[in-house]
C-alpha positions in Angstrom: 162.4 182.7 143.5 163.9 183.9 147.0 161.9 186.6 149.2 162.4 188.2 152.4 160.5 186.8 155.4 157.1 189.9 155.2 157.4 190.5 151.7 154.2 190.2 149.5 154.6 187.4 146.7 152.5 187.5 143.7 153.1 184.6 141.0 151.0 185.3 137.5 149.8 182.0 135.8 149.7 181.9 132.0 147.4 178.9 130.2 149.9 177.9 127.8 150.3 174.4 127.9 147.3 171.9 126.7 143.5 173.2 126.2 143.9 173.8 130.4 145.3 173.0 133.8 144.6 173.0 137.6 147.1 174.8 140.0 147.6 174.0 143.2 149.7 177.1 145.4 150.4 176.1 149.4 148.8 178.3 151.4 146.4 179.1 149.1 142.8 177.1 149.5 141.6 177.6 145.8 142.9 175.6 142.9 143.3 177.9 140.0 142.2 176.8 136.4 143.6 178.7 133.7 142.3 178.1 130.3 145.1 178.4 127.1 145.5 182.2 126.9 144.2 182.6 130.6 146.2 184.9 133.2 145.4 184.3 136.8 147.2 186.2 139.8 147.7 185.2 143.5 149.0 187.1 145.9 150.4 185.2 149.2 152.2 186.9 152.2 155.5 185.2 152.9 155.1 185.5 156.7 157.0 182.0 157.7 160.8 181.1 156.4 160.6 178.2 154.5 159.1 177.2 150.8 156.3 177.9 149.1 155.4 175.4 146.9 152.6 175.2 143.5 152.3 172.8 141.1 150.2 172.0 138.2 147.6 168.7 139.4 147.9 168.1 135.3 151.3 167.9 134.8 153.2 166.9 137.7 156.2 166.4 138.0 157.3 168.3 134.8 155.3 171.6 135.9 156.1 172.6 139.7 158.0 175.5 141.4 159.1 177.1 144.8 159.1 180.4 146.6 162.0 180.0 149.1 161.1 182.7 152.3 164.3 183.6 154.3 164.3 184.8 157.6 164.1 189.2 157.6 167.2 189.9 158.1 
């Protein structure tokens, strides 16, 4: 996913893999475990260009993204 330096950036987390799982978001302090079925939602202001990264601390290094945050044009 690519944002604009400002924007708001909400990922949604959906408990489908295994009976659950830990996820770890930089810039966020709390780990979120989500349950099979679960939902969870955090929102994060992209206020510095660079990347945003969150993994799962289950299922590393299959389950792992980025947020890339350019510079406001």
């Amino acid at each position: 996913m690519v944002v604009f330096q400002g924007a708001p950036v909400t990922l949604h987390f959906t408990g489908i893999q295994g009976p659950s799982y830990r996820i770890q978001v930089d810039g966020h302090s709390e780990i979120i475990e989500l349950k099979r079925g679960e939902v969870k939602t955090v929102t994060l202001a992209a206020d510095t260009p660079g990347v945003i990264g969150f993994r799962s601390l289950d299922h590393l290094p299959s389950m792992q993204g980025s947020v890339v945050v350019l510079p406001h044009p």
